[in-house]
Backbone as numpy.savetxt, mean C-alpha at the origin, in Angstrom:
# Nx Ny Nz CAx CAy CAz Cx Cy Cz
-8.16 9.34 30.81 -9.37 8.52 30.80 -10.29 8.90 29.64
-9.99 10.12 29.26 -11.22 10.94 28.31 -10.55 10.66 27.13
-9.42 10.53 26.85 -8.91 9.77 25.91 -9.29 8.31 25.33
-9.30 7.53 26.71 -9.31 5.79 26.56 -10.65 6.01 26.01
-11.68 6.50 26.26 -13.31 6.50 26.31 -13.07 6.79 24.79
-12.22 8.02 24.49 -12.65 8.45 23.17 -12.10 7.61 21.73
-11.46 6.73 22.30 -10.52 5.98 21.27 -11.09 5.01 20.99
-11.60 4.14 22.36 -12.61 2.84 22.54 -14.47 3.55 21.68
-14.82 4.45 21.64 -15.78 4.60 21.19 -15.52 4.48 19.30
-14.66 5.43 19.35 -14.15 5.43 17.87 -13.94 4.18 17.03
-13.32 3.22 17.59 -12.62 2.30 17.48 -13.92 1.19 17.20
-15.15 1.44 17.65 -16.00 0.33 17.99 -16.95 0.63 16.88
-17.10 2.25 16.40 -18.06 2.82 15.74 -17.29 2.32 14.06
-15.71 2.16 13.86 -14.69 2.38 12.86 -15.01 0.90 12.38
-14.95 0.09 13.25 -15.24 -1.70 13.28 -16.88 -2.15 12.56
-17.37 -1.51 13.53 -18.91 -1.75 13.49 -19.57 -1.63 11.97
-19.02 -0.35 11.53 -19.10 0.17 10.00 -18.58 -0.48 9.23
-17.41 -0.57 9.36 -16.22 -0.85 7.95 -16.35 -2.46 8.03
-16.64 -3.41 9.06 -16.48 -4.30 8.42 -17.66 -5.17 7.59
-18.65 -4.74 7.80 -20.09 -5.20 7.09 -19.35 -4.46 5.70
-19.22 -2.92 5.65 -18.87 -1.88 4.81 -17.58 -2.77 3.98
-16.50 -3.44 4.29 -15.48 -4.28 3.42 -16.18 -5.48 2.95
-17.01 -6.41 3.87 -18.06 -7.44 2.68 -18.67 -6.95 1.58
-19.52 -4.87 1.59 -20.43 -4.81 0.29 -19.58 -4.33 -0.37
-18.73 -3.86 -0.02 -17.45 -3.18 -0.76 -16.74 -4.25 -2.18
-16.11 -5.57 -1.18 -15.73 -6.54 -1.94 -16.29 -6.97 -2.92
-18.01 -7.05 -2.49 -19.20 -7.79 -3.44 -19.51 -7.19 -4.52
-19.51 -5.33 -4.23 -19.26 -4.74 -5.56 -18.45 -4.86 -6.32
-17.28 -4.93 -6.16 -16.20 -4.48 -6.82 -15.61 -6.19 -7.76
-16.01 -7.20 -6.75 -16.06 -8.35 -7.41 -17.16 -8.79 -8.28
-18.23 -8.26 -8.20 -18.97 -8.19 -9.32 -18.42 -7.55 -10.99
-18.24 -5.95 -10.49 -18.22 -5.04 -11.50 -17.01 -5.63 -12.47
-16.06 -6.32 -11.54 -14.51 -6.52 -12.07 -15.29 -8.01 -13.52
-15.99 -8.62 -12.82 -16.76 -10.12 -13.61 -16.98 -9.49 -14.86
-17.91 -8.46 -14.72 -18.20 -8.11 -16.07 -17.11 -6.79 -16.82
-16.35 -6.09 -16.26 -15.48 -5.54 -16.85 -14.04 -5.22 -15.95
-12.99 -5.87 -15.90 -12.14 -5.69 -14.89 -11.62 -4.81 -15.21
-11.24 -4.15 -15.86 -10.76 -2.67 -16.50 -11.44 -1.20 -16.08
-13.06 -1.63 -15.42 -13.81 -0.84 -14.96 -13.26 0.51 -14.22
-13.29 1.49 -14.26 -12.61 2.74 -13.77 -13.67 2.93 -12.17
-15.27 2.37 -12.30 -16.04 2.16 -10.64 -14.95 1.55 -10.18
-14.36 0.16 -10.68 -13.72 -0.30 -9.46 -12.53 0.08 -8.72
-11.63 1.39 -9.42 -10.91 2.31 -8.37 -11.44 3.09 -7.83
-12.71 4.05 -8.69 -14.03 4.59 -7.38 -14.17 3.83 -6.42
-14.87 2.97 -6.14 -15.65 2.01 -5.17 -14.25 1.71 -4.14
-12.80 1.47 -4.64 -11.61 1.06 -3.54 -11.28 3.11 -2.95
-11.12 3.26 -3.67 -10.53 4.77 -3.04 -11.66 5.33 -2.00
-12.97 5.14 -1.97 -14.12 5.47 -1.33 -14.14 4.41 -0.07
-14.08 3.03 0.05 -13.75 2.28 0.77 -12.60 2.50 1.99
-11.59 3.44 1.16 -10.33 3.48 2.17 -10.13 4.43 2.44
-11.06 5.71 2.09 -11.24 7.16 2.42 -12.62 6.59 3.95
-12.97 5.91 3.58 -13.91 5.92 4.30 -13.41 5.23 5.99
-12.44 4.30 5.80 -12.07 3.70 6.88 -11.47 5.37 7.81
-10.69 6.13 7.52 -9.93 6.98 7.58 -11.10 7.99 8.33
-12.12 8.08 7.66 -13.23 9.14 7.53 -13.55 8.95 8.89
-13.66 7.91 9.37 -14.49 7.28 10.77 -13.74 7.35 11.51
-12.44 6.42 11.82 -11.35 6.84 12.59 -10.81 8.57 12.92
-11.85 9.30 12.63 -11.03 10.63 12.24 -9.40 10.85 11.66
-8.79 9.97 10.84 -7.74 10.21 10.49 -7.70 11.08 9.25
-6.65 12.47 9.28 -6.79 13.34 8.13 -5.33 12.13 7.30
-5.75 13.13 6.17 -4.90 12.89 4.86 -3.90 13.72 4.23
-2.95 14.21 4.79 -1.83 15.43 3.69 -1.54 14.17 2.94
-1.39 15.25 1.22 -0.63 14.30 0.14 0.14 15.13 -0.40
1.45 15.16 -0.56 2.76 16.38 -1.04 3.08 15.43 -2.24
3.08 16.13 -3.31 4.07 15.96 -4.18 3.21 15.10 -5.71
1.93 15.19 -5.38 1.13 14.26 -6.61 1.57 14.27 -7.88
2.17 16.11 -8.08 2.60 16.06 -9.04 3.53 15.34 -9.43
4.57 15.05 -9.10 5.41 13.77 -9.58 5.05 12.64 -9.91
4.04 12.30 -10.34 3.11 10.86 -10.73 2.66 11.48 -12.14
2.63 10.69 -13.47 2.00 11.19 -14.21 0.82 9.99 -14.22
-0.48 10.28 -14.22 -1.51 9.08 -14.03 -1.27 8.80 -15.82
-0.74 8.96 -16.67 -0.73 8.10 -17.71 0.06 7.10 -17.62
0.90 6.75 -16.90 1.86 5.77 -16.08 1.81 4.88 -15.25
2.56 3.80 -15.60 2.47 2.60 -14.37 4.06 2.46 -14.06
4.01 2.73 -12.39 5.05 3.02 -11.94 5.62 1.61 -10.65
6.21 1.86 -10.27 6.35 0.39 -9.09 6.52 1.57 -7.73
5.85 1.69 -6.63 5.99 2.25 -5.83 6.42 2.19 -4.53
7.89 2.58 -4.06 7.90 2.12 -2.95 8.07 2.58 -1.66
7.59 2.29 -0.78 7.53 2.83 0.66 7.74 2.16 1.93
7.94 2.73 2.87 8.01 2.48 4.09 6.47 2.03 4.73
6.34 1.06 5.77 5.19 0.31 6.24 5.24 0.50 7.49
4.40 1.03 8.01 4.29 1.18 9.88 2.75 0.69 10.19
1.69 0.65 9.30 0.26 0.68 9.43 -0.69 -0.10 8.67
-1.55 -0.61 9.46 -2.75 -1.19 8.13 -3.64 -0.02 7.67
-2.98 0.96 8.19 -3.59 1.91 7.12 -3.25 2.46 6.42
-1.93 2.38 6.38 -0.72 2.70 5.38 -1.48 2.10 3.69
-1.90 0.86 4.05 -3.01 0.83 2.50 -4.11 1.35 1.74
-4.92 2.03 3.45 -5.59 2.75 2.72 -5.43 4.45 2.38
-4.48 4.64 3.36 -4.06 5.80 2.88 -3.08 6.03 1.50
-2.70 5.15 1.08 -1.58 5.12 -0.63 -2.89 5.15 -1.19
-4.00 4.01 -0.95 -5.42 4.22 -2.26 -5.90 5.23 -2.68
-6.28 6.53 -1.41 -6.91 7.20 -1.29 -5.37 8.68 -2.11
-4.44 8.45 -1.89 -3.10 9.31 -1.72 -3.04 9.44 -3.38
-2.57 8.19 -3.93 -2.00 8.26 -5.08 -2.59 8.16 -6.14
-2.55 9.39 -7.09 -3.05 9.55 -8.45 -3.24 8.23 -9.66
-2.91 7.52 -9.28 -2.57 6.42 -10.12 -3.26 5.10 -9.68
-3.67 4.32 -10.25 -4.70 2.80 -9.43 -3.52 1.67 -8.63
-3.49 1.52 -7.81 -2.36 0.75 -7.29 -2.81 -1.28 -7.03
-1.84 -1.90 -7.29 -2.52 -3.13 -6.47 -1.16 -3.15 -5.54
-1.00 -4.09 -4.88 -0.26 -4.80 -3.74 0.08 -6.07 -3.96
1.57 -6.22 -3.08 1.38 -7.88 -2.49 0.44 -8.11 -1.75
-0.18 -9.14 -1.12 -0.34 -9.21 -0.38 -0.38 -11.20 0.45
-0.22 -11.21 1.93 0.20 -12.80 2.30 -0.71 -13.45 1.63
-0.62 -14.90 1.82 -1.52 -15.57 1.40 -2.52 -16.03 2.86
-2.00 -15.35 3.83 -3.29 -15.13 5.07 -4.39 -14.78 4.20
-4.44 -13.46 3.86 -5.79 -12.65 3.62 -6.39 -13.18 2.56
-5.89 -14.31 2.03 -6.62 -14.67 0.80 -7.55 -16.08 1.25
-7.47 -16.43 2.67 -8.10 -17.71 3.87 -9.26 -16.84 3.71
-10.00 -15.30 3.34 -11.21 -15.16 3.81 -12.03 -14.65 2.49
-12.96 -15.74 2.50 -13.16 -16.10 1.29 -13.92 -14.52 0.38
-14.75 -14.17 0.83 -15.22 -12.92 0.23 -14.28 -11.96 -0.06
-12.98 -11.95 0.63 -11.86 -10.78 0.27 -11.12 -11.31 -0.42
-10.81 -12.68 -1.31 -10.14 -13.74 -1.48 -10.43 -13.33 -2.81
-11.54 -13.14 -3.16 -12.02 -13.46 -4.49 -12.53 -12.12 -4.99
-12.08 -11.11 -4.30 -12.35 -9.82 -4.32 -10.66 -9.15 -5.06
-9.80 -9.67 -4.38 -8.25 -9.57 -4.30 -8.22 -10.41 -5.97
-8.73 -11.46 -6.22 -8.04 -11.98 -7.13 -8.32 -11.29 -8.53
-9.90 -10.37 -8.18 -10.75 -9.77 -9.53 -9.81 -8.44 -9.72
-9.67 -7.84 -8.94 -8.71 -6.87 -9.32 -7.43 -6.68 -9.30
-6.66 -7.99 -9.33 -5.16 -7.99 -9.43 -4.55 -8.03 -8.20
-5.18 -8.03 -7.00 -3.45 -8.03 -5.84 -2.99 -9.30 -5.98
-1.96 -9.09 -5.65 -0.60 -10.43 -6.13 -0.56 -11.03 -4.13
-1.04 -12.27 -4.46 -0.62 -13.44 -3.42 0.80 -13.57 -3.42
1.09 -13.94 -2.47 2.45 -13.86 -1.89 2.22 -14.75 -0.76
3.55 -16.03 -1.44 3.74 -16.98 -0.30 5.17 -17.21 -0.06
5.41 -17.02 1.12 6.67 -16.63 1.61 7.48 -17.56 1.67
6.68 -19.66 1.27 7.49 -20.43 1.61 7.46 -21.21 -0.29
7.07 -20.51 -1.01 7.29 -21.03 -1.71 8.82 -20.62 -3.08
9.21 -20.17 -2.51 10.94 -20.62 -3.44 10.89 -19.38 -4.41
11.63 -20.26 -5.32 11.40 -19.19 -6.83 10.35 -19.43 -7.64
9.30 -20.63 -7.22 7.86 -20.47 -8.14 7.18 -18.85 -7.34
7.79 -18.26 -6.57 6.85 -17.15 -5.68 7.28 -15.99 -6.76
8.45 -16.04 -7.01 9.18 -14.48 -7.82 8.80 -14.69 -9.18
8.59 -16.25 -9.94 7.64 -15.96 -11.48 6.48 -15.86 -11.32
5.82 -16.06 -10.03 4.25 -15.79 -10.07 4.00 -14.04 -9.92
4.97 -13.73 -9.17 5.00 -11.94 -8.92 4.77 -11.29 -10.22
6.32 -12.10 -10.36 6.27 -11.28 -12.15 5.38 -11.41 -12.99
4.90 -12.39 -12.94 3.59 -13.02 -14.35 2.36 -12.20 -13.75
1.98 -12.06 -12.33 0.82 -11.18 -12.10 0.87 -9.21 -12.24
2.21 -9.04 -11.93 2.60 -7.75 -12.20 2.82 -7.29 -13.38
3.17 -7.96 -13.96 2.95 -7.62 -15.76 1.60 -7.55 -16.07
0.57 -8.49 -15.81 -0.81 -8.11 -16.30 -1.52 -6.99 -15.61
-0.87 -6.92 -14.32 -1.59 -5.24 -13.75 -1.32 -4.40 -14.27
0.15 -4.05 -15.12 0.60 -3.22 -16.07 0.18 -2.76 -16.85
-0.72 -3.96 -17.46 -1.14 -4.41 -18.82 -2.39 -3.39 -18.94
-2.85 -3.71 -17.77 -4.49 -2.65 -17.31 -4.21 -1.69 -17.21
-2.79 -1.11 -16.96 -2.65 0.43 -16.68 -2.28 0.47 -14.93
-2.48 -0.08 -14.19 -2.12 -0.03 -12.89 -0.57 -0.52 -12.84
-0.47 0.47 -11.06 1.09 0.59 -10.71 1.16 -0.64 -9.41
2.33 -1.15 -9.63 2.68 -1.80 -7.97 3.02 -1.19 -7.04
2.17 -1.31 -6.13 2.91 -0.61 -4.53 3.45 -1.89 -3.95
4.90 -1.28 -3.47 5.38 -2.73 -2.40 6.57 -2.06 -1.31
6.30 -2.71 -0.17 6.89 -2.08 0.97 8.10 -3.50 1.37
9.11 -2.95 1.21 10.30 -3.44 0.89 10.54 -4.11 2.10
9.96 -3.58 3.33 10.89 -3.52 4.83 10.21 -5.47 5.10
9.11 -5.86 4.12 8.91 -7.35 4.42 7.55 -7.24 5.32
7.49 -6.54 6.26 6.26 -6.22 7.32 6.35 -5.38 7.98
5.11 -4.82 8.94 5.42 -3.72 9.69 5.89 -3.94 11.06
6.92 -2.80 11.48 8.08 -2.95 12.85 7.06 -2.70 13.96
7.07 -3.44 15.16 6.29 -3.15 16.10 6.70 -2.30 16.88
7.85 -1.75 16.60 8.70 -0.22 17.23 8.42 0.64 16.11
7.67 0.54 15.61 7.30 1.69 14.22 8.91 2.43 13.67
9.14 1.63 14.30 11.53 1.91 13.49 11.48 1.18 12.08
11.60 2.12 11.17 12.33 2.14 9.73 13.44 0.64 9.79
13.27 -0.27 8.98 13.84 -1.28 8.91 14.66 -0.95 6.95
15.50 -2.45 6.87 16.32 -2.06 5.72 15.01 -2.34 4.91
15.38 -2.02 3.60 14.72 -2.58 2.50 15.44 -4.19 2.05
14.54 -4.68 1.40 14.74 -5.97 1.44 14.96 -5.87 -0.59
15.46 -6.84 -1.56 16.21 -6.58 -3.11 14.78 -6.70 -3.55
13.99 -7.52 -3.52 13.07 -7.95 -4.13 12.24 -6.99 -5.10
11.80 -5.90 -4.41 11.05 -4.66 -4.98 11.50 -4.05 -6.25
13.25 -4.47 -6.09 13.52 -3.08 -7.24 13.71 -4.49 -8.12
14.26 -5.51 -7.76 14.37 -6.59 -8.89 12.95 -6.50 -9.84
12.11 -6.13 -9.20 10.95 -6.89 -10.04 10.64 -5.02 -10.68
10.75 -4.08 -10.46 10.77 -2.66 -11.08 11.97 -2.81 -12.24
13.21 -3.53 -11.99 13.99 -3.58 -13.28 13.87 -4.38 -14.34
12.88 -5.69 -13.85 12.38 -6.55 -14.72 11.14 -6.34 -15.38
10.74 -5.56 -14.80 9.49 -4.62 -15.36 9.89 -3.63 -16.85
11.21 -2.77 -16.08 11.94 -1.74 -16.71 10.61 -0.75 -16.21
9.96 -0.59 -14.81 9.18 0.83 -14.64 10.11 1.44 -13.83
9.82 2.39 -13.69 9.96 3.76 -12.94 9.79 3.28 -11.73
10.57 3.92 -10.53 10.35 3.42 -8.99 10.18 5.07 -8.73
8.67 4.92 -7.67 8.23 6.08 -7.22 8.69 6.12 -5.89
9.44 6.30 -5.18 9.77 6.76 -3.34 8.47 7.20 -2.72
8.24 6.67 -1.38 7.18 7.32 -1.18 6.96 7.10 0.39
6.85 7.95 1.51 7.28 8.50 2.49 5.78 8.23 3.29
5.71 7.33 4.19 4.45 8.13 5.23 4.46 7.77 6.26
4.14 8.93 6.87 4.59 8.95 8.67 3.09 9.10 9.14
2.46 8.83 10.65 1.64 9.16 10.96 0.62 7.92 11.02
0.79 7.24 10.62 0.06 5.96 10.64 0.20 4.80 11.67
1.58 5.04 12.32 2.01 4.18 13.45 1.00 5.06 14.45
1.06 6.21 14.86 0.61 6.46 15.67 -1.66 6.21 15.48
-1.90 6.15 14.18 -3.42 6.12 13.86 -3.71 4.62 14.84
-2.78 3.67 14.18 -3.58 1.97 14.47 -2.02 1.78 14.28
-1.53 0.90 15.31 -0.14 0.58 15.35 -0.42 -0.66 15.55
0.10 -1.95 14.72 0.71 -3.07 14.23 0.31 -3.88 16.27
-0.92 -5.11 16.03 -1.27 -5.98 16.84 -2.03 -4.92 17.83
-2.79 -3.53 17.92 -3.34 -2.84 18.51 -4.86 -2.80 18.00
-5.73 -3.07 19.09 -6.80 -3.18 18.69 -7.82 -1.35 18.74
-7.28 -0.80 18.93 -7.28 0.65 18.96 -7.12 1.55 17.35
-7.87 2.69 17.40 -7.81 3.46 16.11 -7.58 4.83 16.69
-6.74 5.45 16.38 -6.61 6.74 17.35 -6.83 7.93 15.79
-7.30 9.08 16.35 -7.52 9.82 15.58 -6.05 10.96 14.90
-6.16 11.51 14.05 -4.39 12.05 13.76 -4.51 12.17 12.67
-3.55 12.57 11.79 -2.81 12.78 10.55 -1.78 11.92 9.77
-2.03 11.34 8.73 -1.45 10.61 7.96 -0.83 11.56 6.91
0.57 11.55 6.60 0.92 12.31 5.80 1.74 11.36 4.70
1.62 11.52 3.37 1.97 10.91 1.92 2.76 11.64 1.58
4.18 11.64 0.99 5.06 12.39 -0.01 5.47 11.69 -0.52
5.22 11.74 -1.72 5.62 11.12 -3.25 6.68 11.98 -3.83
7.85 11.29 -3.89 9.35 11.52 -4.38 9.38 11.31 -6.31
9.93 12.41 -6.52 10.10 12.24 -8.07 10.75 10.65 -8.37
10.28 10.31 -9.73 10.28 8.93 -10.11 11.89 8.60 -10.35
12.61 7.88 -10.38 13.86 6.62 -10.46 13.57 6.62 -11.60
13.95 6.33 -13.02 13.75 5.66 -13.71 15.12 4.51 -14.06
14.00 3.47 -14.55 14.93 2.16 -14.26 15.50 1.05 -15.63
14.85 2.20 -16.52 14.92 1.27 -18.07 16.51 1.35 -18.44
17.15 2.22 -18.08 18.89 2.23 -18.25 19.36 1.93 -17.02
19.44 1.64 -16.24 20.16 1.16 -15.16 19.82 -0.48 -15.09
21.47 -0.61 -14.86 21.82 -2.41 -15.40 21.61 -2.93 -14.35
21.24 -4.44 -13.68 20.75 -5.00 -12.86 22.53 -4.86 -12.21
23.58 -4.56 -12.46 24.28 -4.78 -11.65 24.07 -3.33 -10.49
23.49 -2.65 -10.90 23.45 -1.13 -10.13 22.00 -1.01 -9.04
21.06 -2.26 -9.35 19.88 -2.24 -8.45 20.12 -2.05 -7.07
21.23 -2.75 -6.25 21.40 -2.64 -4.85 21.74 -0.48 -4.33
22.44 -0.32 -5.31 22.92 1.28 -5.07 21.42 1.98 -5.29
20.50 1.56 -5.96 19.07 2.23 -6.36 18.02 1.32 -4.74
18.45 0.67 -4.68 17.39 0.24 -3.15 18.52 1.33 -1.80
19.59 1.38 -1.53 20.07 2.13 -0.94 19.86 3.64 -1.18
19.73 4.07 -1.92 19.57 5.16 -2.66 18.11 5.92 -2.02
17.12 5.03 -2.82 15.73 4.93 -2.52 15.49 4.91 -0.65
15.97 4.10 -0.26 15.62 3.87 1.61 16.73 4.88 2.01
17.48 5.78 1.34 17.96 7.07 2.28 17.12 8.10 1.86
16.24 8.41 0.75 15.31 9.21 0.60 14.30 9.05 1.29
13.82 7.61 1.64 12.22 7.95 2.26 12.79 8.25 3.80
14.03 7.38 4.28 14.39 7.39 5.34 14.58 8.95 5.90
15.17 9.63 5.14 15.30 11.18 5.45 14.36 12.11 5.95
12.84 11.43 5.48 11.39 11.88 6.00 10.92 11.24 6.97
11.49 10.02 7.15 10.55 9.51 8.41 11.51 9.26 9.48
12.71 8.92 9.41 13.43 9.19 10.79 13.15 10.04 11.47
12.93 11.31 11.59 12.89 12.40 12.19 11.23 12.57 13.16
10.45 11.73 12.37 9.32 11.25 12.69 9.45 10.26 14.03
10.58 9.66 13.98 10.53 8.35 14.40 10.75 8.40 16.56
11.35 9.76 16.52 11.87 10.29 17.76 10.63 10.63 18.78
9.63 10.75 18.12 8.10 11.12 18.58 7.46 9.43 18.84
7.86 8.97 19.02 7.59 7.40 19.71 7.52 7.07 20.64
């Protein structure tokens, strides 16, 4: 019971804050981006935003392995998805400025809509064909362009059994058409923070391990499927073992 009380309080105090806190958040950052989108505030202002969701929820942060990122680099990053906080914990995690896919749901609300578009996350519409994979590419090249890396979680969405699903081709296609580096990248602990259709924030540990980089500029598109297999037995090796605690 001292649990339910303590989760429901958390949970109301985490809401109450963050979401007024994601309107001034957006308003900054869609400002600052107007007059300089290159702005280095506007990865301050996101990493502070998603430290902060975390901060309230009491969720801690381990990050293993930073060193394997060189921040002079734009890398394509990919990971396993159990959490909506799985986003803000990569912001806050990784040395490097990241954008995302993300549906074209979240782009229906208009202040986050136009917040998303100033700093590069890539819309993603699931019914639109192959105009969806040149729009990826044409927006992921200009995040490049700025110096930012792609994060993209292969598995398509998050499992409501918090179970490791396959990776799906898409991710590394667009890392070989890039010719970047694919970063592996591991995090457990987030199913259990806020688990996928739960209106609950539970307090815990989010843990990040960043896997030395793939590189993908010599490897021929006929070898991408052995590099997505490859890749999902490395992250898989860290979070299966995780997965038994369910």
């Amino acid at each position: 019971m001292m649990r339910f009380v303590g989760d429901l309080i958390r949970t109301f105090v985490t809401f109450v804050v963050m979401v007024p806190g994601t309107v001034v958040a957006a308003s900054i950052v869609t400002t600052t981006a107007v007059i300089k989108n290159d702005s280095p505030f506007v990865e301050w202002i996101i990493r502070r935003w998603a430290s902060m969701w975390m901060w309230l929820a009491k969720v801690d942060l381990e990050v293993v392995g930073q060193e394997n990122i060189d921040p002079s680099r734009s890398y394509v990053i990919i990971s396993n998805h159990l959490s909506a906080f799985d986003i803000m914990a990569h912001f806050a995690a990784l040395p490097v400025p990241i954008r995302y896919l993300a549906k074209q749901e979240l782009f229906k609300l208009p202040f986050l809509a136009m917040a998303m578009r100033k700093i590069g996350i890539v819309k993603v519409d699931r019914g639109a064909g192959q105009s969806v994979h040149e729009h990826i590419n044409t927006s992921a090249r200009e995040a490049i362009e700025l110096g930012r890396s792609l994060i993209i979680y292969p598995e398509g969405t998050r499992p409501r059994d918090g179970k490791m699903r396959p990776f799906k081709k898409g991710a590394f296609t667009i890392a070989k058409s890039l010719d970047l580096p694919i970063v592996p990248t591991a995090i457990v602990g987030s199913y259990e923070a806020w688990r996928p259709a739960s209106y609950f924030v539970r307090k815990g540990t989010i843990r990040v391990e960043i896997m030395k980089p793939i590189e993908m500029s010599d490897v021929p598109l006929s070898e991408v499927d052995r590099i997505r297999t490859q890749t999902h037995a490395q992250i898989a090796a860290i979070v299966k073992p995780h997965e038994l605690r369910h």
